[in-house]
N, C-alpha and C positions, 0 to 999 in steps of 0.2 A: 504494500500500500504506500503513497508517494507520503511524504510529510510535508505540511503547508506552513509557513511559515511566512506571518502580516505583519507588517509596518506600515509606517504613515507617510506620506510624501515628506520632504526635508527632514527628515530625521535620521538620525547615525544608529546602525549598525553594526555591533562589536561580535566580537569573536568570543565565544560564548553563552551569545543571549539563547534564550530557548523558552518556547512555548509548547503546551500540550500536555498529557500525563500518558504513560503508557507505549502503547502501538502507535498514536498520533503526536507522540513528544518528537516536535522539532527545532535541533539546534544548529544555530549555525558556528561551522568549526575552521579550524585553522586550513584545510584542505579549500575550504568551497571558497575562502578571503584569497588564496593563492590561484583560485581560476577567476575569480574576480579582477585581478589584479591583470591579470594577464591578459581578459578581454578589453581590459579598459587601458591598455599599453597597446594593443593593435591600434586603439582610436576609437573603436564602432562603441566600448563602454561610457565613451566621454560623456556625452550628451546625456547620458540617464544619473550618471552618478561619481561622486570624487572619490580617491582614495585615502583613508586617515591612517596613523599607527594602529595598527590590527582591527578594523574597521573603515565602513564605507558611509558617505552620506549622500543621501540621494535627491535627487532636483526637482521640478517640477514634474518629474513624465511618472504617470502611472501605470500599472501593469503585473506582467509576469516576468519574473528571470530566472530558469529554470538552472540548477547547479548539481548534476546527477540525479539521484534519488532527491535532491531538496529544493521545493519548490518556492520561492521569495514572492507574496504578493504584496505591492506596493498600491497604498489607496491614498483617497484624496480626502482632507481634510480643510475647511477654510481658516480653523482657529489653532490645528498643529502650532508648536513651540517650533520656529527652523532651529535645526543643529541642538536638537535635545535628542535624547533616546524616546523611543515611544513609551509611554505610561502601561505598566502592566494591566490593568482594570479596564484597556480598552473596549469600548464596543467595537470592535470589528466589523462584523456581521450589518451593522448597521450603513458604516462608509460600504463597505460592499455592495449590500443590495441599493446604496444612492447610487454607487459608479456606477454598476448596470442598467439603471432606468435612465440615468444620464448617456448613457452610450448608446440604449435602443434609444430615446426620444430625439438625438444628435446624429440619429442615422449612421450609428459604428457599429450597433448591434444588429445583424438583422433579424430580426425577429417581431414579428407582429403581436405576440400574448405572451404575456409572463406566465401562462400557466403550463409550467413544465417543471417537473421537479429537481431541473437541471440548478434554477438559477435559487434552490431552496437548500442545495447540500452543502456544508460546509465542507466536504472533503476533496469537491470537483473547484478545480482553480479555473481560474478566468479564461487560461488557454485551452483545458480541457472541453469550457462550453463553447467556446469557438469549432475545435473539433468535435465533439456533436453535433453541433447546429450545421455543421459542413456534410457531417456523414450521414443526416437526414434528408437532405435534400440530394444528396447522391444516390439516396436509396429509394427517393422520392422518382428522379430523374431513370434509375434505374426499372422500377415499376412498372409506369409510363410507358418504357422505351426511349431508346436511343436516336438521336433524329439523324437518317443520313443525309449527303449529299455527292453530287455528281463531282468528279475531280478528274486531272488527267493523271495520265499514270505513260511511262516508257519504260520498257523493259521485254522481255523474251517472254513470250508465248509458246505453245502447243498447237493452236488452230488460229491461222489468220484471221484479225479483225482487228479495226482501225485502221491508220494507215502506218505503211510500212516504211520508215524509215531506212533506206535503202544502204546509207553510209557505214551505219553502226551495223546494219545485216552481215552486207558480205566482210567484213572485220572479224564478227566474232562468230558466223555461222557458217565459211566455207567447209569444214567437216561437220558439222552438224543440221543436215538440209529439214531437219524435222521439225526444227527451230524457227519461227518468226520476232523480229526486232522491229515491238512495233509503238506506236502512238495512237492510246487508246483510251477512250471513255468509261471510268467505274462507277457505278453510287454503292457506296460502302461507309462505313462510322469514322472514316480517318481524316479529318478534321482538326482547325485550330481548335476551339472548347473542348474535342476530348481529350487532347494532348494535353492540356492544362490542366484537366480536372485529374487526370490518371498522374502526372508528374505531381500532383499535391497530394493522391491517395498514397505513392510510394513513400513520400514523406513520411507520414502520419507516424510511422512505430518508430519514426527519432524524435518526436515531439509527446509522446505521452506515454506514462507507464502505467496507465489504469489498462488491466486486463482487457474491460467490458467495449472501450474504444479501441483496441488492438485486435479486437476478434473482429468487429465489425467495420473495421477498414481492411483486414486480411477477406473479409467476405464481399468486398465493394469492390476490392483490386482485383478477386475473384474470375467476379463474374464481368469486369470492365475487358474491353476490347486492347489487343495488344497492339501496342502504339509503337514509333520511335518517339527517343525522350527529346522535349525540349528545352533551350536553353531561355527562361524567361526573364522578359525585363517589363520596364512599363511604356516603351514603345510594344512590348507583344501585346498586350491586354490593350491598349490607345486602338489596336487596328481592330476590335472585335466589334463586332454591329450582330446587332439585335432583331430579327422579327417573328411574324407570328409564329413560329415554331421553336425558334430557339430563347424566345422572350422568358420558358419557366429554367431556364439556365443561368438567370442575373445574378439572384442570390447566390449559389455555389461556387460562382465566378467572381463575384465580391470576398467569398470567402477565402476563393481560393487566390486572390490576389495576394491578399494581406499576409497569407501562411507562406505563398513562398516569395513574398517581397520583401517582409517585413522584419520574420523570424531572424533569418540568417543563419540558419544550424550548420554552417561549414566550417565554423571556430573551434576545431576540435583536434587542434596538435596537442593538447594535455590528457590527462590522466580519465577527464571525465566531459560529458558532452554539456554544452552549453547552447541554453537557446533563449533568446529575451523578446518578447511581445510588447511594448510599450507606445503609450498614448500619452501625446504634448498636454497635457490639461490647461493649458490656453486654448490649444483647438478646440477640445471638449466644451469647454464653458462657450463658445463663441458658437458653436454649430449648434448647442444647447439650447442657447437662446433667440439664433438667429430662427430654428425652429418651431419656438414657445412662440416668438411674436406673430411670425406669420399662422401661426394656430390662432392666435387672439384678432389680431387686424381685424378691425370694422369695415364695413364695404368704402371702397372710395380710395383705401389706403393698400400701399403696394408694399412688400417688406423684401427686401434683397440683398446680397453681398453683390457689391460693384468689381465689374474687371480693374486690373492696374491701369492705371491713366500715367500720363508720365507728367511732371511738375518741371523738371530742368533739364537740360541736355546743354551739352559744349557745341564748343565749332568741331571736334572732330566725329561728332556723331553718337558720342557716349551720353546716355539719359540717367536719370533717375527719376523711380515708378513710386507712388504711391495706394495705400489699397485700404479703405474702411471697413471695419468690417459690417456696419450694416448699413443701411440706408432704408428711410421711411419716407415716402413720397406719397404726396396729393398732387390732385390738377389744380386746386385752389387754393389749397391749406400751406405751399410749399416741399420743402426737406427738412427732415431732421436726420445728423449724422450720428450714429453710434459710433461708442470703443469699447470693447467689452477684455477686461483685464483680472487674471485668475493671478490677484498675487493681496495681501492685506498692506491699505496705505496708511496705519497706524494713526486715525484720525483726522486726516485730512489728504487730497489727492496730490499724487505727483506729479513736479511742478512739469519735467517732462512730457507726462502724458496729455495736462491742459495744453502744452505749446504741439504738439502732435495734431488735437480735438484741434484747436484754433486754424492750422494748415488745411485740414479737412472742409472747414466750413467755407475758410476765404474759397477753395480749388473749387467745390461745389455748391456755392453761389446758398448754402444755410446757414435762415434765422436761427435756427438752434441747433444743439450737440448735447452731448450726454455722456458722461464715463459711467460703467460698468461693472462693480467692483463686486466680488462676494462676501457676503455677512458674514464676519465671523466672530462677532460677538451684538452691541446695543448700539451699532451704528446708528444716524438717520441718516436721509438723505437729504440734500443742501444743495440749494441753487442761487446763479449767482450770472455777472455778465462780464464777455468781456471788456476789455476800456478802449481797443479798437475795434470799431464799426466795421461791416463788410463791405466792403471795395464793390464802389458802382460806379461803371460807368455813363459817359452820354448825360453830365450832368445830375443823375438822379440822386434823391434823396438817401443817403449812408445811415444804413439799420443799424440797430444794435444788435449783436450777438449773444443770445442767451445760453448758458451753457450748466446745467445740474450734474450732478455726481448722487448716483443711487447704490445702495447697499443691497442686492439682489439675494436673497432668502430661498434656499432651494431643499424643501422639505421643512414639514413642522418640528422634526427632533435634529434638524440638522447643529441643531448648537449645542454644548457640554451643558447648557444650562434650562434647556426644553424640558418640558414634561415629557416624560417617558415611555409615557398610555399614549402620546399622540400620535396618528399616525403619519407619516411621509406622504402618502397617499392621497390623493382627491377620491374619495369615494363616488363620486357623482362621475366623473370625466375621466379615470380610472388613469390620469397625468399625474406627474407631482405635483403638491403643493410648491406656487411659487410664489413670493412676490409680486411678479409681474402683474399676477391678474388685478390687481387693485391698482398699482401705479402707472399700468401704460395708459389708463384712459386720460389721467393727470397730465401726460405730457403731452396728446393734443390737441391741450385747448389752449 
C-alpha cells in the first residue's frame, strides 16, 4: 500500500517528519531528501521547491511528488505560516477536498460529479484520481469502440491493390515476383489519439503502485490496439481536431496530455523513481475565478481572459506583451479589469501589483480595476482611486480611475477560525461557497 504523506504549500519539510500510525505511517527519510535533491539539481525541481539543511520548502505549486513507495501531497492553504513546518493537528482532508473542487470548477479536473468514491478516500492521492478518471474513460472509449479511419499505408503486399509503386518494386522484389510494392488505402485504428492514449496506458504502472489501477490499465493496454510509440510534445496534441466521432475522446486526451507532458517520469538515474504532478496555484485561483464569474455574469455582461496585446516594442522589432487576467465588458456599462493574485498582502495591497492594475486600465481604455486576493484571515475589502485619470484622447473629458482590492472567501470553513459544522458546499448550486456571489453585483454598479 503506497504511504501518503501532506503538507501545506510554503512550508519546510525535514527529514524525519512522519505522519500516520501503522500500515499508513509515513515518513519522510534521508533517502527520499537525496532524490529530492537530485531532481531539483537537474533544474525540473526548481520551480516547485528549494533545498534547506536536511529538508525542503516548497513554493506556491500544489500537487503530487511521488518518491518511490512515498507519496508527498502538497495542498493549498491561504493562511499557511510560509517557511514554518506544517502544524501536526492539520485538517488535511479538508484543503484537499477544497483543491479538488477548485480544480474540477477551474477546469483541471475533468470531471463533471463529485460522486465517486475516488475523491472521498484518503488513501488515493491526487495522481492516482487522475489515473482513474483516465482509465475510465478508456474503458469508456473502449466499450463504445474504437473509431477508425482511412490512412495511407506503403509497403509489400500478397495481392495487388492500390497502386504500384514501380521504383521501390523492382528494388526489393526482383527475386520475389509474389511480392507487390504498393501505395494503398486502409481504414484501421492507427491513428494520432490512439497512439497517444496507448503511449499514456504504457505509462501508467510507472506512475502508480495501487494494485487496483495496475490491473486495470494492464487490462486497457490489453485489449488497446498495437501501435508504434510516439514521441509527444505539445505541438503533437496542438494538431489534434475534434468531430463528431472523435469529440467522446476530449476528456482522455486532456488527461492524457497532462500525464505524459507534465509528469516527466524519465528522472530516474537514482536508486528510486521519481514522478511530480504539480499545479501553479496562481493558475488555479485565476481559472477558479475567471470561471465562478462567468457562472455569475448577469445578461448584458461578457467575462473573458484577453489575448496578449503588446504595450512597447523597439526599433529592432522586439515587443513587450501584456495579458489581464480577466476582463468584464458591457456595451454601455464599459470594462472592468481584473488581477487575481494567490499570495497574502499582509493588510494592504502590493504596491506593484496597483502599478501593474493601473497599466491594464490606461492599455484598455477602464473606468475601473480590481485586485484579487485570497482570504486568509478578517480581511475586508477597500476601494479607493487612482490620482491619475485615464488618458483620453480628441480633447475628451479624463475619468477617474476606480480601482478596489477584495479578499475573495472560497468555502465556509476555509479559515482556521470557521465553524467546523459549516459546510464548503452550496447546497442549492452544489458550487463552492464563495464570496463572489455577494460582491460581484457591488462592483457593477
Amino acid at each position: 500500500m503506497p504511504t501518503i504523506l501532506r503538507v501545506l504549500e510554503h512550508s519546510i519539510l525535514t527529514i524525519g517528519y512522519a505522519q500516520g500510525e501503522g500500515l499508513t505511517r509515513a515518513k519522510f527519510e534521508e533517502a527520499h531528501w537525496h532524490e529530492l535533491l537530485r531532481f531539483h539539481d537537474t533544474g525540473a525541481g526548481r520551480r516547485y521547491y528549494d533545498i534547506r539543511h536536511r529538508g525542503v520548502r516548497f513554493k506556491h505549486y500544489v500537487g503530487v511528488l511521488q518518491v518511490g513507495s512515498l507519496t508527498i501531497e502538497v495542498l493549498p492553504k491561504a493562511d499557511a505560516e510560509p517557511g514554518r513546518a506544517t502544524p501536526p493537528g492539520e485538517d488535511f482532508d479538508r484543503w484537499r477536498q477544497l483543491l479538488m473542487r477548485m480544480l474540477a470548477e477551474a477546469g483541471l479536473l475533468p470531471v463533471d460529479t463529485f460522486r465517486t468514491a475516488l475523491l472521498h478516500e484518503r488513501e488515493n492521492s491526487l495522481l492516482d484520481i487522475y489515473i482513474s478518471l483516465f482509465l475510465t474513460e478508456v474503458e469508456t472509449l473502449l466499450h463504445r469502440g474504437l473509431v477508425k479511419r482511412y490512412r495511407q499505408r506503403e509497403g509489400q503486399v500478397k495481392a495487388l491493390k492500390g497502386t504500384l509503386l514501380f521504383g521501390q518494386h523492382l528494388a526489393r522484389n526482383v527475386v520475389h515476383q509474389e511480392r507487390f510494392f504498393t501505395r494503398n488505402q486502409t481504414y484501421d485504428h492507427d491513428h494520432l489519439p490512439h497512439r497517444l492514449l496507448r503511449q499514456a496506458l504504457v505509462l501508467l504502472p510507472v506512475l502508480t503502485t495501487a494494485p487496483s489501477l495496475r490491473g486495470r490499465a494492464a487490462r486497457a493496454l490489453l485489449a488497446w490496439p498495437e501501435l508504434p510509440a510516439v514521441r509527444p510534445t505539445s505541438a503533437t496534441f496542438s494538431r489534434l481536431r475534434y468531430d463528431r466521432k472523435t469529440a467522446p475522446y476530449r476528456t482522455a486526451l486532456r488527461i492524457a496530455r497532462l500525464l505524459l507532458l507534465r509528469l516527466g517520469p524519465d528522472v530516474r538515474s537514482g536508486a528510486q523513481d521519481l514522478v511530480a504532478l504539480f499545479f501553479n496555484m496562481n493558475h488555479i485561483w485565476e481559472a477558479y475565478l475567471l470561471r465562478t464569474l462567468q457562472r455569475l455574469a448577469p445578461v448584458g455582461w461578457t467575462v473573458r481572459k484577453p489575448t496578449k496585446v503588446v504595450f512597447w516594442q523597439d526599433a529592432q522589432g522586439y515587443q513587450s506583451r501584456m495579458q489581464p487576467d480577466m476582463l468584464l465588458q458591457h456595451a454601455t456599462q464599459g470594462t472592468i479589469v481584473l488581477d487575481a493574485k494567490w499570495k497574502r498582502p499582509h493588510g494592504k495591497p502590493a504596491e506593484v501589483d496597483l502599478r501593474q492594475l493601473f497599466a491594464y486600465a490606461q492599455h484598455f481604455e477602464a473606468t475601473r480595476a480590481r485586485l484579487l486576493y485570497p482570504q486568509s484571515g478578517s480581511e475586508q475589502s477597500v476601494d479607493g482611486v487612482f490620482t491619475r485619470p485615464l488618458f483620453s484622447a480628441g480633447g475628451a473629458e479624463a475619468q477617474a480611475i476606480r480601482c478596489g482590492v477584495s479578499y475573495i472567501r472560497v468555502g465556509q470553513a476555509a479559515l482556521s477560525h470557521a465553524d467546523p459544522a459549516a459546510s464548503d458546499v452550496n447546497q442549492t448550486t452544489g458550487y463552492l461557497t464563495c464570496s463572489l456571489e455577494t460582491e460581484f453585483s457591488a462592483w457593477l454598479t
